[in-house]
C-alpha positions as CSV (number, residue, x, y, z in Angstrom):
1,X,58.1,27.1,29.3
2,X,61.2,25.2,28.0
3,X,61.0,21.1,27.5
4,X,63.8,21.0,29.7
5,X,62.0,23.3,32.5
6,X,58.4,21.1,32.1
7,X,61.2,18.3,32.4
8,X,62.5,19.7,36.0
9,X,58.5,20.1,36.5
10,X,58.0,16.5,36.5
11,X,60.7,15.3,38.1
12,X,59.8,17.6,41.1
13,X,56.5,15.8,41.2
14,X,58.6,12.3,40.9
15,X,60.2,13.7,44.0
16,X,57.2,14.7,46.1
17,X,55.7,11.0,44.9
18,X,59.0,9.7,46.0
19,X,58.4,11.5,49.6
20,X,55.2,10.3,50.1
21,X,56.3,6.7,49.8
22,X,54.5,6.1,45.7
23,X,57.5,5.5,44.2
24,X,60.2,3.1,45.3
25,X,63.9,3.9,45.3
26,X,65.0,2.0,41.8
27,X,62.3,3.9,40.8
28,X,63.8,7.1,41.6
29,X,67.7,5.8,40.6
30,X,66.3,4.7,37.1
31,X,64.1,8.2,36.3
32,X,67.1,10.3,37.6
33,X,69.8,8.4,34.9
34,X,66.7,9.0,32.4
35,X,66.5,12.7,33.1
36,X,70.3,13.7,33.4
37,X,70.7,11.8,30.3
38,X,67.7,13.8,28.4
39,X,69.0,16.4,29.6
40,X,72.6,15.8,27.9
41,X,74.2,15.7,31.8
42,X,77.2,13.4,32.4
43,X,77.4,12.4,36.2
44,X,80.7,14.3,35.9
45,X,79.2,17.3,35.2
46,X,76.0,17.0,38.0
47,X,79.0,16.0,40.8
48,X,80.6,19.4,40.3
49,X,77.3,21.8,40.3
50,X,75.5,19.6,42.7
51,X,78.5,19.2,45.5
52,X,78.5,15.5,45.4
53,X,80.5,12.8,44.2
54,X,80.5,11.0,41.0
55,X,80.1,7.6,43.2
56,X,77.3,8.6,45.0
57,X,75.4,10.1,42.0
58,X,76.0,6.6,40.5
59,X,75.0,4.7,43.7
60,X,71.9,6.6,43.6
61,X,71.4,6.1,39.6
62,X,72.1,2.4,40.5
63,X,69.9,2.0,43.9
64,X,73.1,0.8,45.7
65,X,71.5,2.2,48.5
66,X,68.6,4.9,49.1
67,X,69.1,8.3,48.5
68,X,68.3,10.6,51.6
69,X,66.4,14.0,51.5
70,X,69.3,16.2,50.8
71,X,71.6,14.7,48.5
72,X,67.5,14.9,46.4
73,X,67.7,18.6,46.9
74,X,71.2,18.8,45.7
75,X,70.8,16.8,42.3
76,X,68.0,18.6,41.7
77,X,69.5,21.7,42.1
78,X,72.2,21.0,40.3
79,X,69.7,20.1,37.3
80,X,68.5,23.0,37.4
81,X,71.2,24.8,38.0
82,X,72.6,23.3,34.8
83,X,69.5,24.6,33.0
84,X,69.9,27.7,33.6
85,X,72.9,28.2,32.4
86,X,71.7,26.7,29.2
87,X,69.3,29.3,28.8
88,X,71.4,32.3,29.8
89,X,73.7,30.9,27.0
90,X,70.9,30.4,24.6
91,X,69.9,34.4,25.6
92,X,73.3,35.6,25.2
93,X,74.2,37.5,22.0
């Protein structure tokens, strides 16, 4: 396992802690700008893999308001998404 997939591992739990009401939504904003910036992502870059825009990625990052279910699923996906492509490269010849 990759840092950056044990990374995606812990932010899935953040997310299920998030569901269940342990974490509060600047919680959330402040560990997603933590992660996409571990992870070397701009916002620029998670808007076009994760089909949202760069203001609501930043609204999110900055609890402007809460983030609902879905546009979760998409970030996420779009992290990982984004990883994956990072290790295909690595594998590459």
């Amino acid at each position: 396992m990759t840092v950056d997939t044990l990374r995606m591992t812990l932010a899935e739990d953040f997310i299920d802690k998030w569901e269940r009401g342990q974490v509060t939504d600047s919680q959330f904003g402040s560990e997603l700008r933590k992660l996409r910036r571990r992870m070397r992502v701009t916002i620029e870059k998670l808007a076009g893999v994760s089909e949202l825009t760069m203001a609501t990625i930043s609204n999110v990052e900055r609890s402007v308001r809460p983030p609902r279910i879905d546009t979760i699923e998409k970030l996420f996906r779009g992290l990982q998404l984004i990883e994956r492509q990072r290790e295909d490269e690595r594998m590459a010849p």
